[in-house]
C-alpha positions as CSV (number, residue, x, y, z in Angstrom):
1,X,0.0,0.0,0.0
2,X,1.0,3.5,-1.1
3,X,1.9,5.7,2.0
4,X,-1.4,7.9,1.2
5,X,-3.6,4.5,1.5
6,X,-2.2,4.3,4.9
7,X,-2.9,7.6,5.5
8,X,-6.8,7.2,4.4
9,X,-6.9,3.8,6.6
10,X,-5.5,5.2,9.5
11,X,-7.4,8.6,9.4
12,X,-10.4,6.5,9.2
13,X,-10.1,4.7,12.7
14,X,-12.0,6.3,15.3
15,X,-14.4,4.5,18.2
16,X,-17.2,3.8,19.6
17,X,-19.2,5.4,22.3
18,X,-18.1,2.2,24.7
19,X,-14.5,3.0,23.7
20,X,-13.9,-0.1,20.8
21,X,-11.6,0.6,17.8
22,X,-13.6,1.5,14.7
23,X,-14.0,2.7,11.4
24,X,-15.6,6.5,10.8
25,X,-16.5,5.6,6.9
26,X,-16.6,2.6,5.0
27,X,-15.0,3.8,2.2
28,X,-17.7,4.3,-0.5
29,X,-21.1,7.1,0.5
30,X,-23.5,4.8,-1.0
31,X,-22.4,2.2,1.3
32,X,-22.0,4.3,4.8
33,X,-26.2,5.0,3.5
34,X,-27.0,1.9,3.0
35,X,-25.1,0.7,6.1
36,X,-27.3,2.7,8.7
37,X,-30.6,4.1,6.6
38,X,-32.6,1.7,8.4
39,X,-31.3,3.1,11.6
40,X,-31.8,6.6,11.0
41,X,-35.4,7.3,12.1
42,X,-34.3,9.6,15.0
43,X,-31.1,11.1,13.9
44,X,-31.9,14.4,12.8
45,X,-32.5,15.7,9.4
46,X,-29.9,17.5,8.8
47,X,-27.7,14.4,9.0
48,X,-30.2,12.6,7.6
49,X,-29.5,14.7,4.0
50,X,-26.2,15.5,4.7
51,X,-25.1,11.4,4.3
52,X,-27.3,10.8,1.6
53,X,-26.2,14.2,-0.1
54,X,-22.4,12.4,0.0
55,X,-23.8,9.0,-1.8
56,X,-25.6,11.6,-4.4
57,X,-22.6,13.2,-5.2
58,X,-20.6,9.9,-5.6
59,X,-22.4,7.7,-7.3
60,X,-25.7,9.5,-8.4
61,X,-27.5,6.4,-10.5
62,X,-26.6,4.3,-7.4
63,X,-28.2,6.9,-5.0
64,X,-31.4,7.0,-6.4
65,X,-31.6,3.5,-6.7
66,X,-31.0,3.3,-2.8
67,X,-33.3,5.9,-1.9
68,X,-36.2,3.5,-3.6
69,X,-34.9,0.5,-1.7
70,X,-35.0,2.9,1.6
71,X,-38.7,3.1,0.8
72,X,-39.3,-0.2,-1.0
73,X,-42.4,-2.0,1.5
74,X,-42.2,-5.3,-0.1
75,X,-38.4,-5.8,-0.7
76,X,-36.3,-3.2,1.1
77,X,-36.3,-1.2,4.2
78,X,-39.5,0.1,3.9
79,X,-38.3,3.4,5.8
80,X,-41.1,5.9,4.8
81,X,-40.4,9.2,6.8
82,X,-36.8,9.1,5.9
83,X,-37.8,9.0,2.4
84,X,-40.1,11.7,2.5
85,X,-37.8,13.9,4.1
86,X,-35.0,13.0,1.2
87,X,-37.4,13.0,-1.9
88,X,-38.6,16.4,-1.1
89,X,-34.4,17.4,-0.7
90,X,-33.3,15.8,-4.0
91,X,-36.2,17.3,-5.9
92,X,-35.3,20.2,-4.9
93,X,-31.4,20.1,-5.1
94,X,-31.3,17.5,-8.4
95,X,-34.8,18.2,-9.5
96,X,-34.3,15.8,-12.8
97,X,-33.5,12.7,-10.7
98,X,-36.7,13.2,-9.3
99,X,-38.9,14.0,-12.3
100,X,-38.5,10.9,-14.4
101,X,-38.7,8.4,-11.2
102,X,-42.3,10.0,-10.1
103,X,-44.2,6.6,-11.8
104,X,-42.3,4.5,-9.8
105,X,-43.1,6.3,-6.0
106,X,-46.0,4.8,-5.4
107,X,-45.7,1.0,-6.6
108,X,-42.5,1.0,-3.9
109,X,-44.8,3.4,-1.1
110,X,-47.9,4.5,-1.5
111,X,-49.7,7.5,-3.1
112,X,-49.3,10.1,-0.6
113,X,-45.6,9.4,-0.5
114,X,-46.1,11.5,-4.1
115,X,-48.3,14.3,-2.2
116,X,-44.5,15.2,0.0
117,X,-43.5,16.3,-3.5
118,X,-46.1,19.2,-3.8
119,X,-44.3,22.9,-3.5
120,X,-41.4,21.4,-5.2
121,X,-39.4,21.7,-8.9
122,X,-41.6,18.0,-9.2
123,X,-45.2,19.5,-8.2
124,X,-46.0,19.3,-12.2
125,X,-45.2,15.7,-12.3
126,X,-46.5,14.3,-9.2
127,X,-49.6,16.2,-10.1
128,X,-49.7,14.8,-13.7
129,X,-49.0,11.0,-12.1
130,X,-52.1,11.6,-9.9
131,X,-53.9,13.0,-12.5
132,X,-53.7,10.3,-14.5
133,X,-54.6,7.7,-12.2
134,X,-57.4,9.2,-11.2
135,X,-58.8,9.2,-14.7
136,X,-58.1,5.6,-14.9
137,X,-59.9,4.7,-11.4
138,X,-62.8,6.8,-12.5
139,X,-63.0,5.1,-16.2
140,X,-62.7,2.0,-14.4
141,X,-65.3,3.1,-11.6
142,X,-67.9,3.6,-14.5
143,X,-67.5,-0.3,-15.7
144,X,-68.0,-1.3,-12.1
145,X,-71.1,0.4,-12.1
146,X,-72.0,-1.1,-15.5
147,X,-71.5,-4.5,-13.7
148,X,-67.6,-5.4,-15.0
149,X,-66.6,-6.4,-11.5
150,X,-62.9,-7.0,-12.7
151,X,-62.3,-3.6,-13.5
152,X,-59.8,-2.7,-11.4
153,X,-59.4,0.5,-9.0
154,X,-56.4,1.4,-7.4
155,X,-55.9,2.6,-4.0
156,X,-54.9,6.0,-5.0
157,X,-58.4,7.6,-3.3
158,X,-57.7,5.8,-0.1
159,X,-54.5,7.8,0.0
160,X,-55.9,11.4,-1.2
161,X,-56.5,13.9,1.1
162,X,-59.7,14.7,2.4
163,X,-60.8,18.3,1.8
164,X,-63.6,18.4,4.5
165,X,-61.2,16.6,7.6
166,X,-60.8,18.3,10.8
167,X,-57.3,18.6,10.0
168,X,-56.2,22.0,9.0
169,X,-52.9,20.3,7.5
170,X,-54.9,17.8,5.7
171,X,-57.5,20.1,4.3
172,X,-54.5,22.5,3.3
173,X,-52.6,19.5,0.9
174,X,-56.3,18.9,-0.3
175,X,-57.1,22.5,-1.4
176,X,-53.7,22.8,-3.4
177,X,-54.0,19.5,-5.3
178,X,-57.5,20.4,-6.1
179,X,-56.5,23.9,-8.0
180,X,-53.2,22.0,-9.1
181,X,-55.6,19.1,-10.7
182,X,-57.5,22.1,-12.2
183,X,-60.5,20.4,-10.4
184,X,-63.9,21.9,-8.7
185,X,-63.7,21.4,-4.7
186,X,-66.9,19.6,-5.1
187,X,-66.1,17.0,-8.3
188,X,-63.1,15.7,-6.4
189,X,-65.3,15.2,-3.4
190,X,-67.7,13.2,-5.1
191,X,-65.4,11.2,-6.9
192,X,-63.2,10.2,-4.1
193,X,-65.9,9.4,-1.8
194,X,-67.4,7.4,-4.5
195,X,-63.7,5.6,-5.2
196,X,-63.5,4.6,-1.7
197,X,-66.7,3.1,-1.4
198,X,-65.7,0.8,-4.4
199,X,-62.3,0.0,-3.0
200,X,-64.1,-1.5,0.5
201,X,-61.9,0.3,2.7
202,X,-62.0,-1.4,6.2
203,X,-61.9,1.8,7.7
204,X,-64.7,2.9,6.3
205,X,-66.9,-0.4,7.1
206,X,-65.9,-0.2,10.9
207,X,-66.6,3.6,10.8
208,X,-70.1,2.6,9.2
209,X,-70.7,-0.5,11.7
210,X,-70.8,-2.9,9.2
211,X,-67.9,-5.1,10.5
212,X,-69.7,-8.5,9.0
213,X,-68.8,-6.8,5.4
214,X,-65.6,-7.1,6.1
215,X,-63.5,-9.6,3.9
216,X,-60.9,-10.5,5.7
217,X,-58.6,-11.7,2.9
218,X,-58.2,-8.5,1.2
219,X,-57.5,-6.8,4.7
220,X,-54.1,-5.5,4.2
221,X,-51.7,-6.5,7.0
222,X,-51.5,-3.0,8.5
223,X,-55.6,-2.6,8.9
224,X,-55.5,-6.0,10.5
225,X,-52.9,-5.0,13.1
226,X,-53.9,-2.2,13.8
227,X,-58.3,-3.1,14.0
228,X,-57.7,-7.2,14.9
229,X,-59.8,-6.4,18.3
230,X,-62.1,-4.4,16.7
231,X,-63.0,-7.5,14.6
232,X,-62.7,-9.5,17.5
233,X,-65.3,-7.4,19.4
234,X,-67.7,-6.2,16.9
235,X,-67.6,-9.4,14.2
236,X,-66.4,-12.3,16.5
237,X,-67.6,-15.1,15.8
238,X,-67.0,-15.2,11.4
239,X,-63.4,-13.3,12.5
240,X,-62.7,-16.2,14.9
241,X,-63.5,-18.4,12.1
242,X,-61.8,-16.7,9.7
243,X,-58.3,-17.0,11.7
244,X,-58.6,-20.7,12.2
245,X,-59.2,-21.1,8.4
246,X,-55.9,-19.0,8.1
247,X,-54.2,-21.7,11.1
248,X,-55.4,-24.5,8.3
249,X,-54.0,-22.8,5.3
250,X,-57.1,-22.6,4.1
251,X,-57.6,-18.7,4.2
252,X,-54.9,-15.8,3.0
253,X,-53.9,-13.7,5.4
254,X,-51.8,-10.7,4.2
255,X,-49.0,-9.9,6.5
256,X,-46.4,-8.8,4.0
257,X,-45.8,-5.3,4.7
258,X,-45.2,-5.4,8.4
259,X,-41.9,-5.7,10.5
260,X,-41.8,-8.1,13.0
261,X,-41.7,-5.4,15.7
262,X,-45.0,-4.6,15.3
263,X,-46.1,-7.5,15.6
264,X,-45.0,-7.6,19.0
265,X,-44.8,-4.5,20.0
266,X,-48.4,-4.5,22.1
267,X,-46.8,-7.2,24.2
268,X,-44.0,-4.5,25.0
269,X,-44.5,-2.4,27.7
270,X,-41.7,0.3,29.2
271,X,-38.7,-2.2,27.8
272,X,-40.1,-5.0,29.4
273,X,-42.5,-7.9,27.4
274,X,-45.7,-7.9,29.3
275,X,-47.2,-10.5,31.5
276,X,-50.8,-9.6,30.1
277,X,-51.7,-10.4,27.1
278,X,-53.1,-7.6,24.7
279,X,-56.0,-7.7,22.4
280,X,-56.5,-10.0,19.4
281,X,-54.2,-12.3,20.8
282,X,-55.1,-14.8,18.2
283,X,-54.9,-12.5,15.1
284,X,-51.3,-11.8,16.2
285,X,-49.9,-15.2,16.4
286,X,-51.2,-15.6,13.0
287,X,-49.8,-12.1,11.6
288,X,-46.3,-13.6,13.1
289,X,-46.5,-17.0,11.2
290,X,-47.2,-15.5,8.4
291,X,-44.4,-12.4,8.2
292,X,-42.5,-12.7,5.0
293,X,-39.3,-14.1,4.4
294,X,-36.9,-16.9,5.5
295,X,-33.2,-17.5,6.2
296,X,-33.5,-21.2,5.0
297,X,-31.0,-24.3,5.8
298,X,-28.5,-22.8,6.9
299,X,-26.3,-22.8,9.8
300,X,-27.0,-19.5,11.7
301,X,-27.6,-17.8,14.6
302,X,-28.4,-14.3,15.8
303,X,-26.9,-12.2,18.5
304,X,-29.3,-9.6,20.3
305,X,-28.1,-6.3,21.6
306,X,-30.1,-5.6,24.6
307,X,-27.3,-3.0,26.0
308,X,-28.3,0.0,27.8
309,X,-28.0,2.4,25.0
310,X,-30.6,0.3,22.8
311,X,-33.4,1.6,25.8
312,X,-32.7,5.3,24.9
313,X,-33.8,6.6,21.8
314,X,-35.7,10.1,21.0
315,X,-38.7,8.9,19.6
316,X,-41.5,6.2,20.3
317,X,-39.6,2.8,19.1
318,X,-37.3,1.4,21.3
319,X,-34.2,-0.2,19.6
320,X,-34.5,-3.0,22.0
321,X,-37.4,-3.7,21.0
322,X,-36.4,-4.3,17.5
323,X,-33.3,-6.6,17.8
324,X,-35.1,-8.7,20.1
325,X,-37.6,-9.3,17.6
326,X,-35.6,-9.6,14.2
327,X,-33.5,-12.2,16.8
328,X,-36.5,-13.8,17.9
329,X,-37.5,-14.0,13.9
330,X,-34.1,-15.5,12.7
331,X,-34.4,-18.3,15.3
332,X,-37.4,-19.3,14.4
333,X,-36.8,-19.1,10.6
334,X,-33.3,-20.5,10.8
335,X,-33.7,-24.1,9.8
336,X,-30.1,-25.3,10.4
337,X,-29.0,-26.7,13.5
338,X,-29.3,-23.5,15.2
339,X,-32.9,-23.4,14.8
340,X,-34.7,-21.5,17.6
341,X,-31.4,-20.4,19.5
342,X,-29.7,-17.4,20.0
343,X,-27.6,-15.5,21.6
344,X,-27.7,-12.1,24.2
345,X,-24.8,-9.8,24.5
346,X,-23.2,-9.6,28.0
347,X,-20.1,-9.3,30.0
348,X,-20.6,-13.2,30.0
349,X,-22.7,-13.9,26.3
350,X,-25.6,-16.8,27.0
351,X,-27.1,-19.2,24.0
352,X,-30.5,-19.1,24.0
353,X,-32.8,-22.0,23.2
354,X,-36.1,-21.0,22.6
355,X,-39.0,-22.5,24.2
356,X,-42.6,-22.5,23.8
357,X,-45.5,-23.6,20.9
358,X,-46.8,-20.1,20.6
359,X,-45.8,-16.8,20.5
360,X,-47.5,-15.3,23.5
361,X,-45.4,-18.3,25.2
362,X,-41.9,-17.7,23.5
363,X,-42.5,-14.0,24.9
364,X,-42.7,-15.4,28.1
365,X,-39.8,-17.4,27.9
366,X,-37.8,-14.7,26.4
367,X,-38.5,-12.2,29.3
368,X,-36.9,-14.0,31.7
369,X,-33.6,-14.2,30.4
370,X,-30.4,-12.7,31.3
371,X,-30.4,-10.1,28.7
372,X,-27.9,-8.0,30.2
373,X,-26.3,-4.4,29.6
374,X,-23.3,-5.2,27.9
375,X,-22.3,-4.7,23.9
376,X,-18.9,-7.0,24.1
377,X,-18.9,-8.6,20.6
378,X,-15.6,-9.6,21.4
379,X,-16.7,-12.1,24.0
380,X,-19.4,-13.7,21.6
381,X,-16.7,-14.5,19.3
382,X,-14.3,-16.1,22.1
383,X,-17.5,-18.0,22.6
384,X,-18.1,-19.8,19.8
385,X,-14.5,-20.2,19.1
386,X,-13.4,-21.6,22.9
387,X,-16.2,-23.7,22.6
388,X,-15.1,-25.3,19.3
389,X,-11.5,-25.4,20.1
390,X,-12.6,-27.1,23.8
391,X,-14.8,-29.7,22.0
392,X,-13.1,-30.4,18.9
393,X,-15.5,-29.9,16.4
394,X,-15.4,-29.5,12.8
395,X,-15.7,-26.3,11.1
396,X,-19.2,-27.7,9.7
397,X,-20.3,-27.8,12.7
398,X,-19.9,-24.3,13.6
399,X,-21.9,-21.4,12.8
400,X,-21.8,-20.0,9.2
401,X,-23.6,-17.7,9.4
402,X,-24.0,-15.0,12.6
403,X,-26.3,-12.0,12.2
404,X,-25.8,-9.3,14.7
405,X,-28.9,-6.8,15.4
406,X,-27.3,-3.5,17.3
407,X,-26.2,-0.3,17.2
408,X,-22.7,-1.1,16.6
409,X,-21.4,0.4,19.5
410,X,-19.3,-2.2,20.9
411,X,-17.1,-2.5,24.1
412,X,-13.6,-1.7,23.7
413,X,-11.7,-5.2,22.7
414,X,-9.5,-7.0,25.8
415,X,-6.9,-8.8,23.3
416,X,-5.6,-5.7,21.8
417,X,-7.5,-2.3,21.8
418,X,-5.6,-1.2,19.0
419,X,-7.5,-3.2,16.1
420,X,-11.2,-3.6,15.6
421,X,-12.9,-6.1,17.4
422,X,-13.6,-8.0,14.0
423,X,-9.8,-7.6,13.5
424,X,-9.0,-9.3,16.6
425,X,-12.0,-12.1,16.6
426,X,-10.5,-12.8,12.8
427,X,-6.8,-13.3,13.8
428,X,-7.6,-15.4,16.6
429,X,-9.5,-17.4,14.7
430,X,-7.0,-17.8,11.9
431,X,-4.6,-18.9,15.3
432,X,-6.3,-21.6,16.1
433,X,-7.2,-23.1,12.2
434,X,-10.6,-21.9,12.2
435,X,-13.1,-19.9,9.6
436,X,-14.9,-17.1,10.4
437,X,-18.4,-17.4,10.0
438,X,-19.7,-15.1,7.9
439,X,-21.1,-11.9,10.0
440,X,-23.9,-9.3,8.9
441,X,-24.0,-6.1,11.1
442,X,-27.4,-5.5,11.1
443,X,-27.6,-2.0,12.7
444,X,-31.1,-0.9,14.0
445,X,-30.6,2.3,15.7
446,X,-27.5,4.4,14.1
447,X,-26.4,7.2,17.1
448,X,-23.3,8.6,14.8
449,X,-21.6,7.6,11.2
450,X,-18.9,4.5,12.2
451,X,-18.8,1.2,10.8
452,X,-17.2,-2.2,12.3
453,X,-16.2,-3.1,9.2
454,X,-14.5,-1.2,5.3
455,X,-16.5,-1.6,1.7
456,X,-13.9,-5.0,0.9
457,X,-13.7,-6.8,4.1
458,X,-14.4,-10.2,2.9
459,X,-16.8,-12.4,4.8
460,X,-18.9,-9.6,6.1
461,X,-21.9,-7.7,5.3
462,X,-23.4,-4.2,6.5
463,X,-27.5,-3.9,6.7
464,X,-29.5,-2.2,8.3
465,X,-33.5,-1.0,9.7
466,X,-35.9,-3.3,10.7
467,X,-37.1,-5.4,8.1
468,X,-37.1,-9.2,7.1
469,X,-36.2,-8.2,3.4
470,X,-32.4,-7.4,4.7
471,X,-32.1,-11.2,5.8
472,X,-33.1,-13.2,2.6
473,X,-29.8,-13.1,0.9
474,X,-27.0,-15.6,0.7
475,X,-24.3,-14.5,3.2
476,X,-21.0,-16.8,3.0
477,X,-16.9,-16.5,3.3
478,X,-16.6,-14.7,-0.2
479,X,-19.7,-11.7,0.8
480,X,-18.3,-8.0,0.9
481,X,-20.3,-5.3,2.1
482,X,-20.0,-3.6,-1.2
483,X,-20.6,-7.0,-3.0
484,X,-23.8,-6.9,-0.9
485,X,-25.3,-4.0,-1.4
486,X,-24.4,-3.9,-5.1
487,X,-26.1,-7.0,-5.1
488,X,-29.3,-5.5,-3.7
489,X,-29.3,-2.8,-5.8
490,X,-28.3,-3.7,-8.9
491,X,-30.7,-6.1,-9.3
492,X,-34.5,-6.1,-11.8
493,X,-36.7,-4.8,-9.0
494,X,-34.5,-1.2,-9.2
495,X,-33.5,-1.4,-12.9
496,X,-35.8,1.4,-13.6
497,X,-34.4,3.8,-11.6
498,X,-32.2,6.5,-12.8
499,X,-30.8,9.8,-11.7
């Protein structure tokens, strides 16, 4: 290496808030994005623009392309206030990157993520997007009414905002797509009142009392988490049925947009799971069987950061809350020989077998462990290995795979504080004859810009938020971060995005 490459590397170091050699950048702005997007939520959004502004400027075609996967419900992070908040900058500052992606906003969001673009160098072509929709769902409304029930009407009037709502905001975005539409207040009343009586929204049913009019199977996951004891109350018995037709496979259940926080998240209470079970028990054992995604047959096993700093945050979701249940998730969807264990991070790290036949059970049993208030990676590592060197066993036998959920900042390392604690856990590893497994840093709550680990370190992978999407990807020996994301993003589901 050149004597300004060892300047860059060494520049780079810096640490953790526990004190643990680090690395400030990974080396690419796409990446360092990519690498804590999904952890962003809370940081503020100055930072927020300022990272993504550094990826723009790098590698703009690549940028863009991220920015739809930050959003992306059904394949990426599905991150959708962070997108807003970065839309409305880039139309602004790159207008044209903006422009000539508008069709593609709302088959990765939803409408109103197109409304956030109102006000902006893109008004003219979010408008014309909606527009045209709108033409098509009325066209289409006309041959339902003419009795062609196939005619299909998208959920564009569910999103629109209502110009008669109590809410001031709400009825301000409503009066200025009205006059942008060119549209008479009272024509775009009518027509998307009479949209969304076509469409069946649930809301709209529950609102009317009319639970038993409800179809369930076209309930999209979000409306059944958040009304599941509504139904239960109001519509018992034929919801009841319903779910134990879903239990025998012989009803759809749509659960593909959610994260499996949610999910648990009403059996969370102050950073503690609850002893009481919530409402719509039932419907939320069902809406975890059925969350999308799986690791397959593989070797792996999670690690849970339940530290002290994944309690703190500045807004409503507790980190915590989220690595215990994307490690709860990769236990249970982890068919290899690890299946339903994990492991908590500690002074002293525990693995975690998982007991329990439901999820209101496995809750139970989770609770009660020894999660502790420690982030020492390094001692994970020394775990896995010790106990392999000890016993003797064969490098199948050992993990391949170890997904980590945290925020990355990790105790300063015992062996030699000097190198990363992935340095020192690969070295000692190497010592003794053994592989690595492959490790993905999975961070869910980003507090500053470091990374454990550069663009090219082999065997490794950076993702991050708290979706399933991140974890259905072959992780092995050969992986690089870059590799990775590349990977993800170069792929057909982002092919049509350009800057």
């Amino acid at each position: 290496m050149s004597y300004l490459a060892n300047l860059k590397t060494e520049a780079n170091y810096t640490r953790t808030l526990n004190g643990a050699r680090t690395h400030g950048s990974t080396g690419d702005a796409c990446l360092d994005f990519f690498a804590v997007a999904g952890g962003m939520r809370y940081r503020k959004p100055a930072d927020q623009i300022a990272l993504f502004e550094q990826a723009y400027i790098e590698t703009p075609e690549l940028a863009m392309k991220l920015l739809f996967h930050l959003r992306d419900i059904r394949g990426g992070m599905g991150e959708r206030k962070l997108f807003r908040t970065l839309l409305r900058h880039v139309a602004r500052t790159w207008p044209e990157s903006v422009r000539k992606n508008v069709p593609y906003i709302s088959e990765f969001g939803r409408w109103d993520d197109v409304l956030c673009l109102l006000g902006t160098p893109a008004q003219r072509e979010a408008v014309q997007a909606i527009k045209v929709q709108l033409a098509e769902d009325e066209a289409a409304l006309k041959r339902r009414e003419a009795g062609d029930e196939d005619a299909h009407i998208s959920l564009l009037a569910k999103w629109l905002p209502s110009d008669n709502t109590s809410s001031p905001r709400t009825r301000k975005t409503a009066a200025r797509l009205i006059r942008a539409l060119g549209m008479e207040q009272k024509e775009y009343r009518r027509l998307v009142t009479a949209l969304r009586a076509r469409i069946g929204l649930t809301e709209r049913q529950l609102t009317a009392k009319k639970p038993e009019k409800v179809n369930y199977e076209a309930v999209p996951a979000q409306a059944m988490l958040k009304y599941r004891s509504a139904f239960e109350r109001n519509d018992g018995e034929r919801f009841n049925e319903y779910l134990l037709g879903v239990c025998e496979g012989e009803k759809k259940l749509n659960a593909d947009t959610l994260f499996p926080y949610e999910v648990l998240r009403p059996f969370f209470k102050g950073g503690y799971w609850s002893r009481s079970d919530p409402r719509g028990m039932d419907a939320l054992e069902q809406l975890w069987d059925h969350l999308p995604g799986a690791i397959g047959n593989v070797n792996a096993i999670s690690v849970v950061d339940t530290s002290g700093s994944m309690y703190c945050t500045n807004g409503p979701l507790m980190p915590a809350l989220i690595s215990q249940a994307m490690g709860l998730y990769c236990a249970e969807r982890c068919e290899g020989v690890f299946h339903n264990h994990m492991i908590t991070f500690e002074s002293t790290p525990h693995l975690v077998e998982v007991h329990g036949s439901t999820l209101r059970d496995k809750l139970k049993y989770i609770g009660n462990l020894p999660w502790g208030w420690s982030t020492n990676l390094e001692a994970v590592f020394n775990l896995i290995l010790e106990t392999a060197v000890n016993s003797g066993a064969k490098q199948e036998e050992m993990p391949q795979v170890l997904y980590i959920f945290s925020d990355m900042e990790f105790n300063c390392a015992v062996r030699d504080a000097d190198k990363t604690v992935y340095e020192n856990a690969r070295e000692l590893y190497e010592a003794y004859g053994y592989r690595m497994p492959a490790v993905v840093f999975h961070n869910v709550n980003s507090w500053q810009m470091q990374t454990p680990v550069t663009a090219h370190t082999r065997g490794t992978a950076l993702t991050s938020g708290a979706s399933t999407h991140a974890l259905g990807h072959k992780f092995d020996g050969n992986v690089t971060p870059m590799a990775h994301m590349l990977r993800v993003l170069n792929g057909e589901r982002y092919a049509m995005i350009h800057a």
